[in-house]
Structure formats: structure tokens, C-alpha cells
C-alpha positions as CSV (number, residue, x, y, z in Angstrom):
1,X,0.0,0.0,0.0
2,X,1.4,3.4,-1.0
3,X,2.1,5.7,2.3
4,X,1.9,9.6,2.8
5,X,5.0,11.3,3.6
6,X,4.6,14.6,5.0
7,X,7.0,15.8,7.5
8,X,8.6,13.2,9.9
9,X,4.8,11.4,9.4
10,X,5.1,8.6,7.1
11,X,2.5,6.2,6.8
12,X,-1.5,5.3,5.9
13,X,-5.1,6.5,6.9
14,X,-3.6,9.9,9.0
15,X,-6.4,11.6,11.4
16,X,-5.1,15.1,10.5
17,X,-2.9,16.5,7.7
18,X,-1.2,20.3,8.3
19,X,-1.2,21.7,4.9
20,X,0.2,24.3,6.6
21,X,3.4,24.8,9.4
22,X,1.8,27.4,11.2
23,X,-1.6,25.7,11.8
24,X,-3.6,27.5,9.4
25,X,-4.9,25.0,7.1
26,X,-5.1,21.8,9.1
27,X,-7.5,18.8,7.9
28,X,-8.9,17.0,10.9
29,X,-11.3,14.2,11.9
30,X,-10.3,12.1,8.4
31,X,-12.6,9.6,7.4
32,X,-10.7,7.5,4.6
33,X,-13.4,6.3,1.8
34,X,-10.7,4.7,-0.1
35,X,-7.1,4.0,0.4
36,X,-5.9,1.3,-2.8
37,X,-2.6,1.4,-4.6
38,X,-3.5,3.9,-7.0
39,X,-5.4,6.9,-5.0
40,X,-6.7,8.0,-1.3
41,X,-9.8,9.6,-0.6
42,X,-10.9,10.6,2.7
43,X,-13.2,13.6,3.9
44,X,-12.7,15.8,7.1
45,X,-13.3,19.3,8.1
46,X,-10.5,22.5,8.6
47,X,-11.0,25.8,9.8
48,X,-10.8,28.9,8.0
49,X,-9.5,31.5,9.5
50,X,-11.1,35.2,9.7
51,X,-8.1,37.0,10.4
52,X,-9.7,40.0,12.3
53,X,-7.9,42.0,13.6
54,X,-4.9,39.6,12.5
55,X,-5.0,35.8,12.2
56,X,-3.4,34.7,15.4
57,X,-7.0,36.7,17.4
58,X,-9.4,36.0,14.2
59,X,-12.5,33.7,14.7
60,X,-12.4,30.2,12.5
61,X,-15.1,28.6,11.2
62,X,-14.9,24.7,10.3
63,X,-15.8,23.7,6.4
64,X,-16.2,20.2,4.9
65,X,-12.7,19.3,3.5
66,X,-11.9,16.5,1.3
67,X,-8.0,15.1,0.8
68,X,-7.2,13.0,-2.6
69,X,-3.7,11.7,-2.7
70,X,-2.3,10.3,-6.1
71,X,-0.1,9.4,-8.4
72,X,2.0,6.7,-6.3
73,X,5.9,6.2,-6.8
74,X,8.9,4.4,-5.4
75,X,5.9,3.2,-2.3
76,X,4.7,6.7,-1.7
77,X,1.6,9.2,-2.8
78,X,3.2,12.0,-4.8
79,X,0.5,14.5,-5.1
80,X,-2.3,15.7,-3.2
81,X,-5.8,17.8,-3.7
82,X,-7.2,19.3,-1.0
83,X,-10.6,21.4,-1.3
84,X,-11.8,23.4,1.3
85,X,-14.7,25.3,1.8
86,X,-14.9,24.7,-2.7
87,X,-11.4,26.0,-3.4
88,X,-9.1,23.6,-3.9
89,X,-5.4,23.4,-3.4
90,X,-2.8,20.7,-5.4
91,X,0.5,19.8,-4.6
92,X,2.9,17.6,-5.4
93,X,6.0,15.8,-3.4
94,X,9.4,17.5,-3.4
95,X,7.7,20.9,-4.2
96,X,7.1,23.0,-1.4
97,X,4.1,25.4,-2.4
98,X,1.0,23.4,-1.4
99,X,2.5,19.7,0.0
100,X,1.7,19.2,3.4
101,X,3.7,20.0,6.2
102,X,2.5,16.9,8.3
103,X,0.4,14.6,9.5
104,X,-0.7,12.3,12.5
């Protein structure tokens, strides 16, 4: 079974991925629907973050979030979609812009 590498996390069927390292996009409560040698699918929630008057004081508000990881090589997932609250957010391993930070 391909694994998830993000951060020192390696492994299957994570509870929570941080797409982010400083806690603002963080997928929790994952509910895998699929997890086969070609692609993961699992649904969650994350917050969004209102950022008033900054984001470290701003309310959040939880959306439905749904993870997809993908194209598999060398044992491991190497690209992920993440939509949130209908935008989504792709990534692929070894590039920093969008690949999660971590998981647990």
C-alpha cells in the first residue's frame, strides 16, 4: 500500500494532515473512503481562518474538507488535492508550495 509522507509522518489513513506549518490550514477528523494502490480519498473538516484584527486573534469557522492523494511512486503518494470550503489546493511531493507540512 502506497504511504503519505509529510514531514517526519510517514505512513496510511492519517487523522489530521497540516497543509500548513503554522496551523492555518489543518485537515482534521479524516474519514478514509478509499485507500488502494492507485489513489486515497478521505473527507474531514479545517477551519478557515477570519483573520480580524490579525490571524493569530481572528475567529475560525470549520468547512467540509476532502484530501485525494495520487499518483504513487517508489511506495509513496506523490501528489495531493485538497478542497476546502470549494477552493481547492494541489501539490505535489518535493515541491514546497502546497505539499503538506504533516500529519498524525
Amino acid at each position: 500500500m502506497p504511504k503519505l509522507i509529510a514531514g517526519s509522518y510517514s505512513g496510511i489513513k492519517p487523522r489530521e494532515v497540516f497543509f500548513s506549518g503554522d496551523g492555518g490550514n489543518v485537515a482534521t477528523k479524516i474519514k478514509w473512503i478509499r485507500w488502494t494502490q492507485a489513489i486515497a480519498v478521505g473527507r474531514g473538516t479545517s477551519n478557515i481562518q477570519g483573520c480580524v484584527p490579525n490571524c493569530a486573534q481572528g475567529s475560525e469557522a470549520p468547512v467540509a474538507t476532502s484530501v485525494t492523494f495520487s499518483r504513487p511512486r517508489a511506495g509513496h503518494f506523490t501528489k495531493v488535492v485538497e478542497v476546502r470550503d470549494g477552493h481547492p489546493l494541489v501539490g505535489h511531493y518535493g515541491h514546497h508550495i502546497g505539499w503538506p507540512q504533516g500529519a498524525q
